[in-house]
N, C-alpha and C positions, 0 to 999 in steps of 0.2 A: 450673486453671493449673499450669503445670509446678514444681515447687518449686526450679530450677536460676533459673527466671525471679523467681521471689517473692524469692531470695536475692541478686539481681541487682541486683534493685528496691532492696533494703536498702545493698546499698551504693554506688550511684549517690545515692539520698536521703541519705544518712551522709555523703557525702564534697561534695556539694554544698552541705549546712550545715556542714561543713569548713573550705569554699571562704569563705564568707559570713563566719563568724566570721573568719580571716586575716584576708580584706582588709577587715573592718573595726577589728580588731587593728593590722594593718599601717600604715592610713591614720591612724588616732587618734595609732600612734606615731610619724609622718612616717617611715615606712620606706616602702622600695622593696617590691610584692608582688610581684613579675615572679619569684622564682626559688621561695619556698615554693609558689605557686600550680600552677607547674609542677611541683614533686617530690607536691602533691595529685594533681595530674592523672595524673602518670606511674602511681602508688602506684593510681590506681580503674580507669587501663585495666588493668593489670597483673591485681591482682586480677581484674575481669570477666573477663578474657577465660582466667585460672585455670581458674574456675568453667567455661568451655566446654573446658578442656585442649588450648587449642592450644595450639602450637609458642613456644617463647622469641622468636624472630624477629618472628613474626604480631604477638604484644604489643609488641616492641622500635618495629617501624615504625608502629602503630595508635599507640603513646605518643607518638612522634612527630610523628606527623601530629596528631594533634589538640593538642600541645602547641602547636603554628604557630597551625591551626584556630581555638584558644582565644585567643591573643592578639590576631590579626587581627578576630575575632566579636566578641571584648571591648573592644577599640581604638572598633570601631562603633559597639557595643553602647552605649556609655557616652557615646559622641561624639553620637550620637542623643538619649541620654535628658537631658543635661548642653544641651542645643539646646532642648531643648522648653521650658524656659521655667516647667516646673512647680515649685515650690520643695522639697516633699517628693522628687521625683524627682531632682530636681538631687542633694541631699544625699544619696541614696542610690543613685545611678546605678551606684556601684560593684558595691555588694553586690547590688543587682538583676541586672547584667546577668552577674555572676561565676553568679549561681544557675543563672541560665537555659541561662548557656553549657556550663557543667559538667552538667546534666543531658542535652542535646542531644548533648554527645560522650558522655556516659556508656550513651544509647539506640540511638545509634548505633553503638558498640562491640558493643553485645548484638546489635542486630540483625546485622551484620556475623560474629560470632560466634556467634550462632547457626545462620546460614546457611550458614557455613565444614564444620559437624561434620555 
Protein backbone atom coordinates (compact mmCIF):
# COMPACT_ATOMS: atom_id res chain seq x y z
CA UNK A 1 0.00 0.00 0.00
CA UNK A 2 1.18 3.25 -1.03
CA UNK A 3 2.33 5.29 2.10
CA UNK A 4 0.73 8.78 0.64
CA UNK A 5 -2.48 6.35 0.80
CA UNK A 6 -1.89 4.83 4.64
CA UNK A 7 -1.34 8.73 5.54
CA UNK A 8 -4.57 9.64 3.90
CA UNK A 9 -6.26 6.90 5.76
CA UNK A 10 -4.95 8.63 9.00
CA UNK A 11 -6.32 11.57 8.46
CA UNK A 12 -9.81 11.02 7.10
CA UNK A 13 -10.17 8.54 10.34
CA UNK A 14 -8.71 11.58 12.64
CA UNK A 15 -10.93 14.11 11.35
CA UNK A 16 -14.04 11.89 11.14
CA UNK A 17 -13.76 11.16 15.12
CA UNK A 18 -13.22 15.07 14.97
CA UNK A 19 -16.46 15.24 13.30
CA UNK A 20 -18.13 12.83 16.00
CA UNK A 21 -16.79 14.38 19.07
CA UNK A 22 -18.10 18.34 17.76
CA UNK A 23 -21.46 17.36 16.99
CA UNK A 24 -21.66 15.57 19.94
CA UNK A 25 -20.06 18.61 21.92
CA UNK A 26 -22.15 20.76 19.93
CA UNK A 27 -25.57 19.18 20.42
CA UNK A 28 -24.93 18.46 24.43
CA UNK A 29 -24.27 22.18 24.32
CA UNK A 30 -27.38 23.26 22.40
CA UNK A 31 -25.12 24.99 19.94
CA UNK A 32 -25.40 25.24 16.33
CA UNK A 33 -22.76 22.55 14.51
CA UNK A 34 -23.25 23.83 10.82
CA UNK A 35 -20.10 26.23 10.91
CA UNK A 36 -17.21 24.06 13.20
CA UNK A 37 -18.32 20.95 11.08
CA UNK A 38 -17.66 22.80 8.03
CA UNK A 39 -14.08 24.49 8.93
CA UNK A 40 -13.51 20.27 10.07
CA UNK A 41 -14.33 19.59 6.51
CA UNK A 42 -12.65 22.27 4.95
CA UNK A 43 -9.23 21.78 7.21
CA UNK A 44 -9.34 17.36 5.98
CA UNK A 45 -10.00 18.14 2.13
CA UNK A 46 -7.34 20.73 2.39
CA UNK A 47 -4.90 18.57 3.95
CA UNK A 48 -5.77 15.35 1.69
CA UNK A 49 -5.47 16.77 -1.18
CA UNK A 50 -1.74 18.51 0.33
CA UNK A 51 -0.69 15.16 0.55
CA UNK A 52 -1.47 14.67 -3.36
CA UNK A 53 0.19 18.37 -4.05
CA UNK A 54 -2.44 19.79 -5.91
CA UNK A 55 -3.05 23.09 -6.93
CA UNK A 56 -4.62 25.69 -3.98
CA UNK A 57 -7.85 25.89 -6.41
CA UNK A 58 -8.35 22.00 -6.77
CA UNK A 59 -8.65 21.98 -2.84
CA UNK A 60 -10.59 25.40 -2.70
CA UNK A 61 -13.43 23.86 -5.02
CA UNK A 62 -13.25 20.05 -3.69
CA UNK A 63 -13.77 22.05 0.11
CA UNK A 64 -16.55 23.25 -1.37
CA UNK A 65 -18.17 20.95 -2.86
CA UNK A 66 -18.17 18.72 -0.31
CA UNK A 67 -18.95 21.19 2.30
CA UNK A 68 -22.62 21.41 0.33
CA UNK A 69 -22.21 17.46 -0.33
CA UNK A 70 -21.85 17.17 3.50
CA UNK A 71 -24.68 19.07 4.68
CA UNK A 72 -27.32 17.89 2.15
CA UNK A 73 -25.91 13.91 3.03
CA UNK A 74 -26.23 14.80 6.55
CA UNK A 75 -29.68 16.75 6.45
CA UNK A 76 -30.74 12.94 4.92
CA UNK A 77 -28.52 11.20 6.61
CA UNK A 78 -30.10 12.03 9.96
CA UNK A 79 -33.67 12.69 8.57
CA UNK A 80 -33.45 8.86 7.75
CA UNK A 81 -32.00 7.60 10.84
CA UNK A 82 -34.14 10.00 13.27
CA UNK A 83 -37.46 8.06 10.93
CA UNK A 84 -36.55 4.82 11.69
CA UNK A 85 -37.97 4.51 14.94
CA UNK A 86 -34.94 2.88 16.57
CA UNK A 87 -34.10 4.68 19.98
CA UNK A 88 -30.39 4.05 20.21
CA UNK A 89 -30.26 5.49 16.56
CA UNK A 90 -32.48 8.22 17.14
CA UNK A 91 -30.18 9.48 19.81
CA UNK A 92 -27.31 9.22 17.81
CA UNK A 93 -28.33 10.02 14.32
CA UNK A 94 -26.08 12.71 14.48
CA UNK A 95 -22.84 11.44 15.27
CA UNK A 96 -23.56 8.55 13.18
CA UNK A 97 -24.40 10.02 10.10
CA UNK A 98 -21.56 13.09 10.69
CA UNK A 99 -19.03 9.82 10.67
CA UNK A 100 -20.10 8.31 7.75
CA UNK A 101 -20.44 11.45 5.70
CA UNK A 102 -17.03 12.82 6.59
CA UNK A 103 -15.40 9.60 5.76
CA UNK A 104 -17.31 9.29 2.13
CA UNK A 105 -16.08 12.89 1.31
CA UNK A 106 -12.78 12.27 2.86
CA UNK A 107 -12.40 8.84 0.08
CA UNK A 108 -13.62 10.64 -2.34
CA UNK A 109 -11.27 13.48 -2.21
CA UNK A 110 -8.37 10.86 -2.25
CA UNK A 111 -9.64 9.11 -4.88
CA UNK A 112 -10.27 12.31 -6.99
CA UNK A 113 -6.78 13.17 -5.89
CA UNK A 114 -5.19 10.58 -6.56
CA UNK A 115 -6.39 10.27 -10.11
CA UNK A 116 -5.76 14.07 -10.62
CA UNK A 117 -1.57 13.44 -10.18
Amino acid sequence: MDARLIRCSWVIHLFAVAHIISSWAMAHLGLNDEILLSLLTISMIVVVTQLYRLPLEVSAALAALCCFAGFYLGTLGDNWLTGSGVKWLTEYSNEITTFFVTEIMGWATTLIAARRK
